[in-house]
GUMARDO-118046 format. One record per residue (C-alpha): residue in three letters; x, y, z. Coordinates in steps of 0.05 Angstrom, whole numbers. Each point is the difference from the previous one (the first is absolute). Layout:
N
+--------+--------+--------+--------+
| residu |      u |      v |      w |
+--------+--------+--------+--------+
|    ALA |      X |      Y |      Z |
...
+--------+--------+--------+--------+
This chain:
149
+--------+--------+--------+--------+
| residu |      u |      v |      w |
+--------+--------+--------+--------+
|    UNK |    159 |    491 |    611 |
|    UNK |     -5 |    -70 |     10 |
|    UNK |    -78 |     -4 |     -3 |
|    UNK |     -2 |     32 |    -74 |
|    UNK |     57 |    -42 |    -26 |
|    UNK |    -50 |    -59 |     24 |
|    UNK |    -63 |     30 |    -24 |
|    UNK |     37 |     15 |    -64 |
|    UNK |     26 |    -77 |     -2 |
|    UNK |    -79 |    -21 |     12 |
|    UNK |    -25 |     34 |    -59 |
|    UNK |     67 |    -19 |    -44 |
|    UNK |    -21 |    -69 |      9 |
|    UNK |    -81 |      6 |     -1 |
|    UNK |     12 |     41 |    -70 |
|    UNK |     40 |    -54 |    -31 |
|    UNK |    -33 |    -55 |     26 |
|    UNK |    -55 |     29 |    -39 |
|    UNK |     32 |     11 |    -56 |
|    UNK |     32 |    -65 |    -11 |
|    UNK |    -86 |    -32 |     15 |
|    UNK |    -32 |    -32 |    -63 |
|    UNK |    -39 |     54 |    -50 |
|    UNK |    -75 |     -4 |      2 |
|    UNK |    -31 |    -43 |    -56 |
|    UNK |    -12 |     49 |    -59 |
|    UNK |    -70 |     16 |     -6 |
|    UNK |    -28 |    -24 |    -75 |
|    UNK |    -53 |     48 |    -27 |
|    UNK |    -40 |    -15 |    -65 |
|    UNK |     40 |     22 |    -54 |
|    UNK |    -29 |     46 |    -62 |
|    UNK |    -10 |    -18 |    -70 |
|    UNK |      0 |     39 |    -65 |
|    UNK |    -16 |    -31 |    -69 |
|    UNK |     87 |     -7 |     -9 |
|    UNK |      9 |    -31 |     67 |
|    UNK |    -58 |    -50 |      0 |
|    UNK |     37 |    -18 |    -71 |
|    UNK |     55 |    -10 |     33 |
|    UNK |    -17 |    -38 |     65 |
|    UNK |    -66 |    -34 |    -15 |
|    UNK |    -21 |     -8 |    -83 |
|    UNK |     13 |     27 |    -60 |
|    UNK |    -66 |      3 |    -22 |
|    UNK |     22 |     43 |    -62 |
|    UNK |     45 |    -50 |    -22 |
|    UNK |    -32 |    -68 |     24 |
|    UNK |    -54 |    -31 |    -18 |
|    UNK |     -6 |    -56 |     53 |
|    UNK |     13 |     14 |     72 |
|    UNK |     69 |      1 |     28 |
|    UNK |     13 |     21 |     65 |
|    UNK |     72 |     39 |     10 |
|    UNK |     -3 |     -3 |     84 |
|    UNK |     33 |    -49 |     44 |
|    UNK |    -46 |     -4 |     49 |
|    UNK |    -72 |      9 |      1 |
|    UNK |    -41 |     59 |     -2 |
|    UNK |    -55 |     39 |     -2 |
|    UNK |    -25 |     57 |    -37 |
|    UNK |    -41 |     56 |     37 |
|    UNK |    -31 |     36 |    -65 |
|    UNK |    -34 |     61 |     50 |
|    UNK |    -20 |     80 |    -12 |
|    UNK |     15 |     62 |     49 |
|    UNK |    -76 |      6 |     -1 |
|    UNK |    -23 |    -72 |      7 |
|    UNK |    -30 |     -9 |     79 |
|    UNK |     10 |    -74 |      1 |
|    UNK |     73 |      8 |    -33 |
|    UNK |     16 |     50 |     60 |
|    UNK |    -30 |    -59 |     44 |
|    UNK |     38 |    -59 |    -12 |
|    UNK |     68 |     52 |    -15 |
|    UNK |     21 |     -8 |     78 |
|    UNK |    -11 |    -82 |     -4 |
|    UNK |     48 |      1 |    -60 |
|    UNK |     49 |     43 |     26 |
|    UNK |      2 |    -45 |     69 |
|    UNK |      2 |    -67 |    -43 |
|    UNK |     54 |     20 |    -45 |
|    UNK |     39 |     18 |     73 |
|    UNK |    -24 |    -73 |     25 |
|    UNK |     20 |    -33 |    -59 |
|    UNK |     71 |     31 |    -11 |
|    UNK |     33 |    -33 |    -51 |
|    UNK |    -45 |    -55 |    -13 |
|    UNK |    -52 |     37 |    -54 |
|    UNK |      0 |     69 |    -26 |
|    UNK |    -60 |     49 |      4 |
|    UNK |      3 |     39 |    -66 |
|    UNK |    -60 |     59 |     -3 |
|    UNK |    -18 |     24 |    -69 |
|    UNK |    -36 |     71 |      5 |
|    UNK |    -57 |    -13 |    -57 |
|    UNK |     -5 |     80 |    -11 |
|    UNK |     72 |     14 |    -15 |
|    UNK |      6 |    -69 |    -37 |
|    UNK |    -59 |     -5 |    -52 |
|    UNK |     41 |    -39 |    -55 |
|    UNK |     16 |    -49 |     55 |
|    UNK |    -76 |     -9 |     30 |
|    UNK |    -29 |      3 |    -63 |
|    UNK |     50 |    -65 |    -30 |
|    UNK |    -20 |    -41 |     65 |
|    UNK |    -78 |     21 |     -8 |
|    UNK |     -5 |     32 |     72 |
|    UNK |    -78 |     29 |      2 |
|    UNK |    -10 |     -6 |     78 |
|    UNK |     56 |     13 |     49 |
|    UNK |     27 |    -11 |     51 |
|    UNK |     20 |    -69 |    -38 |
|    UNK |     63 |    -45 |     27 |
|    UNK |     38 |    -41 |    -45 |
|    UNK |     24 |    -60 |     36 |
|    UNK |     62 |    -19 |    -39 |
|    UNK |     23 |    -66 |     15 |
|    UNK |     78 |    -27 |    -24 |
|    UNK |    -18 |    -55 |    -55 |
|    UNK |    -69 |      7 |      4 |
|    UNK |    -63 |     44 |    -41 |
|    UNK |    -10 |     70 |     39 |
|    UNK |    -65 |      2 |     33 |
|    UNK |    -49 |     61 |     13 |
|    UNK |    -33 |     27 |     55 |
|    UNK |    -50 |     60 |     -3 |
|    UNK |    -14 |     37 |     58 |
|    UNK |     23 |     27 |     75 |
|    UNK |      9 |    -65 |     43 |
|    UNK |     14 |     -2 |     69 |
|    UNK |     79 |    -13 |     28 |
|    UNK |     -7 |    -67 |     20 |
|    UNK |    -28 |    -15 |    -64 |
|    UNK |     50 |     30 |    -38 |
|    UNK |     50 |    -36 |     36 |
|    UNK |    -34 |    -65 |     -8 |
|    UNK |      4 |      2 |    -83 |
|    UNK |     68 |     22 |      7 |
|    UNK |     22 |    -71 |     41 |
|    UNK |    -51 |    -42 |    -39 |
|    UNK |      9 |     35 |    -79 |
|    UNK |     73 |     25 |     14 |
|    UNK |     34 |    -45 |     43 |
|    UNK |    -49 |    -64 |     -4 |
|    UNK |     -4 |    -15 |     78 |
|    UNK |    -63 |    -30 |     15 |
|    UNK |    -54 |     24 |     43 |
|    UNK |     18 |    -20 |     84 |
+--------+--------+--------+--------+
């Protein structure tokens, strides 16, 4: 009797030390846009003329298809970065099939095509699949403006 009211005292206090240990760091994932939430969270192109960024931090804008090779490439590298970079920058993905009105006001012809969205600063575009490290490199130097080591 004594050995299970010790075993049962072990795995009292193993369960709440656990319980009482820090959560895990949520995991950030790129976040979808539709023509009312890009409105909302990045420009109002229907209602501005000049550019006005709504964000408070940086972003970028995946503009991608379902059928798009390249797009279905550099998905994975997105999803990791916008993990890596938490809170820092968001990941928004704009699905060009579903979103015509939306691809058609920001002239997308060629996709996959980033938009590197900068606080304070003119968005800049990038066509094209691009490896990891090089995606993470324009989001330190375009995003958060830390030079090159």
């Amino acid at each position: 009797m004594k050995k299970l009211i010790t075993i049962i005292a072990v795995f009292g206090i193993v369960f709440s030390a656990s319980a009482t240990e820090p959560q895990l760091k949520k995991t950030v994932k790129p976040i979808a846009l539709d023509k009312a939430a890009f409105a909302e969270k990045v420009f109002d192109y229907n209602n501005e003329s000049e550019w006005n960024y709504k964000g408070d931090k940086p972003a970028i804008i995946d503009f991608w298809a379902a059928w798009c090779g390249p797009c279905r490439q550099i998905a994975p590298s997105l999803d990791e970065l916008a993990a890596e970079y938490g809170e820092e920058i968001y990941i928004y993905k704009v699905n060009v099939d579903e979103e015509t009105e939306l691809a058609r006001a920001f002239g997308i012809q060629s996709i996959p095509m980033l938009l590197y969205i900068p606080m304070d600063e003119t968005p800049q575009a990038i066509m094209g699949a691009a490896p990891k490290n090089k995606l993470k490199q324009a989001i330190d130097t375009i995003l958060l403006s830390k030079k090159e080591e």
